[in-house]
N, C-alpha and C positions, 0 to 999 in steps of 0.2 A: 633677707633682702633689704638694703640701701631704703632709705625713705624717699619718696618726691614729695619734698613738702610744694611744689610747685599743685601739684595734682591735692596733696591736702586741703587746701584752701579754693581748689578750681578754679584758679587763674593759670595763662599761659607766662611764659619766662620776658614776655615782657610787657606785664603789667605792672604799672606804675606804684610810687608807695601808696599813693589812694587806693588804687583800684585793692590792692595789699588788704588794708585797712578795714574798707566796707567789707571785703568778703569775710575778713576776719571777725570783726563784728556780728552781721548775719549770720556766719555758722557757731559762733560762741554762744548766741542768745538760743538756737537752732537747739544745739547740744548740749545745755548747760544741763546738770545731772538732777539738779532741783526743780527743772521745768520741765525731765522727763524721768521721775521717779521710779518708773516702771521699766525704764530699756536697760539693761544691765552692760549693753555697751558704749552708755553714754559718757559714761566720765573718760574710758579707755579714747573715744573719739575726739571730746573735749581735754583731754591731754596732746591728744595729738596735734589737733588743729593748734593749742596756745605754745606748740613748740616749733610748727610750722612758721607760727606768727612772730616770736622770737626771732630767729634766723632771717625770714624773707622783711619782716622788719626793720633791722636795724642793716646800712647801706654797708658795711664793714663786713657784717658777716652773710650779707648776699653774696659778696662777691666772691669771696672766698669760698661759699658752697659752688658759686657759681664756675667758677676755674677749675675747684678740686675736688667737688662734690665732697661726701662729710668727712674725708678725711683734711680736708680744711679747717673744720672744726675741733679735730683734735684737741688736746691740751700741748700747749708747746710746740707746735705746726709752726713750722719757720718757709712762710710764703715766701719771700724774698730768693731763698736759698732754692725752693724749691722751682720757680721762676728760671732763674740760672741754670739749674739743672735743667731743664729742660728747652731753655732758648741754646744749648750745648748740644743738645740731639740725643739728651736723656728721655729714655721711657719707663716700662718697668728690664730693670735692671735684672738681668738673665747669669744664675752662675752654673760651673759644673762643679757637682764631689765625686770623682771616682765613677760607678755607671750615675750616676743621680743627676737631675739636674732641677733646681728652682728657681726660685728670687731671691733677689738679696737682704729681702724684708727678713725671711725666715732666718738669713743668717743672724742677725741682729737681735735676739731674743724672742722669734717667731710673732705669736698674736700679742705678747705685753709688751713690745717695742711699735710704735708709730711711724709715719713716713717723714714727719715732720725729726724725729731721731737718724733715722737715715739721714735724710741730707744735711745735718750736724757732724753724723762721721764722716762724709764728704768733702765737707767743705771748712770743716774745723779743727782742731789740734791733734785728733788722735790718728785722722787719715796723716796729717803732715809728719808727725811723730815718726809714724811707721815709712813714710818714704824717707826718711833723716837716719831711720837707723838708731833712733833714738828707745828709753824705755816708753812700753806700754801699760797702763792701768790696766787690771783686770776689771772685767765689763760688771754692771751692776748688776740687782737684782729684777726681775721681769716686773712693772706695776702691776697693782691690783684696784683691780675698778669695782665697785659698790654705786650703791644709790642711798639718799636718807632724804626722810619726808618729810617737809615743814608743816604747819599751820603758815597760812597766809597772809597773818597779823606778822606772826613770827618774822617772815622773810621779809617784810615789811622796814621791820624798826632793829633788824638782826637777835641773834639768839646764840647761846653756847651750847651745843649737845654731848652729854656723853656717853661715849661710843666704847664698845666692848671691839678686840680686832677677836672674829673670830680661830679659835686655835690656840693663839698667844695666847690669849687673857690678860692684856694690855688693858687700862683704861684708857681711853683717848678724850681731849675736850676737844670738839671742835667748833669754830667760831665760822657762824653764817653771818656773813657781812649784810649789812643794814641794806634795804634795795633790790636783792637776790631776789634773781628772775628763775623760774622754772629752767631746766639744764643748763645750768649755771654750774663748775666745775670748783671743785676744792682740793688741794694736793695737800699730803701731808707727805711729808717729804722721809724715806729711811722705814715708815710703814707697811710697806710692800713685802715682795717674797725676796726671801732668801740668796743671795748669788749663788750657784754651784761654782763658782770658781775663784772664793775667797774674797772679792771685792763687794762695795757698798751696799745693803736692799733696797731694792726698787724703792718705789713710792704708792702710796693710796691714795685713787684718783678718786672722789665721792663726786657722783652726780645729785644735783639739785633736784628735789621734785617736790612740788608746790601745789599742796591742795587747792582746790577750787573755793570761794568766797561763796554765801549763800546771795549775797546783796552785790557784791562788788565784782567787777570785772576788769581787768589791765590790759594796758596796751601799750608796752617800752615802758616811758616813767609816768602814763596818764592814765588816771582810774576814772571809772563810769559807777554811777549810781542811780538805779532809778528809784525816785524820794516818793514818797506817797503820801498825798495831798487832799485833804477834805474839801468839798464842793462849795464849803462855805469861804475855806482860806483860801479856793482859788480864786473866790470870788470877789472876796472884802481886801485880800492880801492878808499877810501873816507875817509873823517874825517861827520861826522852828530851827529846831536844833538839827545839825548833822555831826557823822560821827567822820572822823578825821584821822590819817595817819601820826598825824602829830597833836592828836585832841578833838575834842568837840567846837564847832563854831554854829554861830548864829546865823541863820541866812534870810533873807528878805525876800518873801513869795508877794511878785508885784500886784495887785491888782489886774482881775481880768486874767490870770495866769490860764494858761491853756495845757492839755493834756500833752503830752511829747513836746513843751518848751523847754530848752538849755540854758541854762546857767553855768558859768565857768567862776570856780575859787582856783582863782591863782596862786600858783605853789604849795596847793594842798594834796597833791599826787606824793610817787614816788621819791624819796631821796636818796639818790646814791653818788656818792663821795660828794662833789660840790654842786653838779646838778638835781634837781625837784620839779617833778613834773605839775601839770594839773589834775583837779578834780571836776569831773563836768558832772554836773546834777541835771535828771533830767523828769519832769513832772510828771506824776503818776495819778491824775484825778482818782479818789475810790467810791465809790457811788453807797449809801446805808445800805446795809443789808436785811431790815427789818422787813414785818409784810403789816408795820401799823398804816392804818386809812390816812395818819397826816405826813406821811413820808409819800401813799401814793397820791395825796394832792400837793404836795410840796414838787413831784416830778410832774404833773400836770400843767403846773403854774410853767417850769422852766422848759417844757415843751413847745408852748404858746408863745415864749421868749426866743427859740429859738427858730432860726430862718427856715426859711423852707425850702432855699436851695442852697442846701449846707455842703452836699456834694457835686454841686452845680461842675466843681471845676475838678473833678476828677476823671480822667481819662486814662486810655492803655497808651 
């Protein structure tokens, strides 16, 4: 069954990228696998939801789900082409063989050909070839689709993996580009299966899949952090260390710091190719954990310090 990442995240198809955002947030923190060690279907949901969030995130690849649901997303999906196609009073494309009848996807190399390959033979040199009367290539070999699992530093700063094709006994290296987001797609071009009909093999289409961070969470090219902060440092203020896609930096805990305040280090996110997202730091007061008598007069004092209508302005 087809995903609704729309229903993933529990928003309706027009909900704004905010609205996108928060829900995505809220169910990542909801689902995250280290804050429910015990659901064994947490990381499966927390996969789903940061792939939901991928997609309905970024405005390119809304759209494209949105027009052509995931076969939009394909690898090599030619929107354009397929646009045309269908402002022509194309739909699915009905053929006969003899008693049989299907679509024209199946003739195209059945499930390892995409629709976005269709409307290439359509609209590009081998359909014209063939009404020119001219030679035809013989068609390639069917892709073959896999998955491979990063560490999330990994997909980060990119990585080389090597990969055995199963069957062959190929070594393959393949390079995860620096940035790679979970289903984020890698072709290795001639790795695929076989043609039965003498021409070129397919291609190996590896999907991205990106462990979860035990501290860190992403969103496009902006990572979250929740830092955690001594009563004292949020107190007097602090200088502390954070750790960074591109190294450690210093950060400045202001005086009076409060529990859930934001800090943003700019261009300490994500980088891929010439874009780098941010880093939002977001304070995590810890309170001792001891049960000595000058810890519980130590919370006594800041008791008496604090208001007495702390939750004055809370309401439904």
């Amino acid at each position: 069954m087809a995903a609704d990442y729309y229903a993933e995240l529990g928003v309706p198809k027009t909900a704004t990228h905010d609205d996108i955002r928060k829900a995505y947030r809220k169910l990542a923190a909801k689902f995250h696998p280290d804050k429910r060690p015990d659901d064994k279907t947490a990381e499966t949901k927390f996969k789903a939801i940061n792939r939901a969030n991928q997609i309905l995130g970024d405005e390119a690849k809304r759209k494209l789900y949105d027009d052509f649901g995931e076969d939009g997303l394909r690898e090599g999906f030619d929107a354009d082409a397929a646009r045309a196609y269908r402002s022509a009073g194309g739909g699915r494309v009905r053929f006969r063989r003899g008693n049989e009848t299907g679509n024209v996807e199946d003739m195209f190399g059945g499930g390892g050909a995409n629709i976005g390959d269709l409307f290439g033979d359509l609209f590009g040199g081998r359909a014209r070839a063939a009404q020119q009367g001219g030679p035809r290539a013989a068609p390639k070999g069917s892709d073959v689709t896999s998955e491979v699992t990063v560490d999330f530093a990994a997909a980060l700063i990119g990585v080389n993996l090597k990969l055995r094709v199963q069957d062959a006994g190929d070594e393959l290296t393949v390079r995860i580009p620096p940035g790679a987001a979970d289903g984020d797609k890698v072709r290795l071009r001639g790795h695929g299966a076989p043609s039965p009909h003498g021409g070129p093999p397919g291609d190996l289409v590896l999907t991205i899949r990106v462990k979860p961070h035990p501290y860190f969470d992403r969103d496009g090219l902006d990572l979250y952090l929740d830092l955690p902060i001594s009563v004292g440092e949020a107190y007097r203020g602090a200088k502390v260390r954070v750790p960074t896609p591109s190294g450690d930096v210093t950060l400045t805990v202001p005086e009076k710091a409060q529990s859930g305040q934001v800090l943003r280090l700019k261009e300490r996110g994500v980088k891929r190719g010439e874009k780098v997202g941010d880093l939002y730091v977001r304070f995590q007061i810890r309170l001792p954990v001891g049960d000595e008598k000058e810890i519980a007069k130590a919370i006594e004092v800041l008791d008496k310090a604090t208001p007495d209508d702390l939750r004055a302005l809370l309401v439904f």
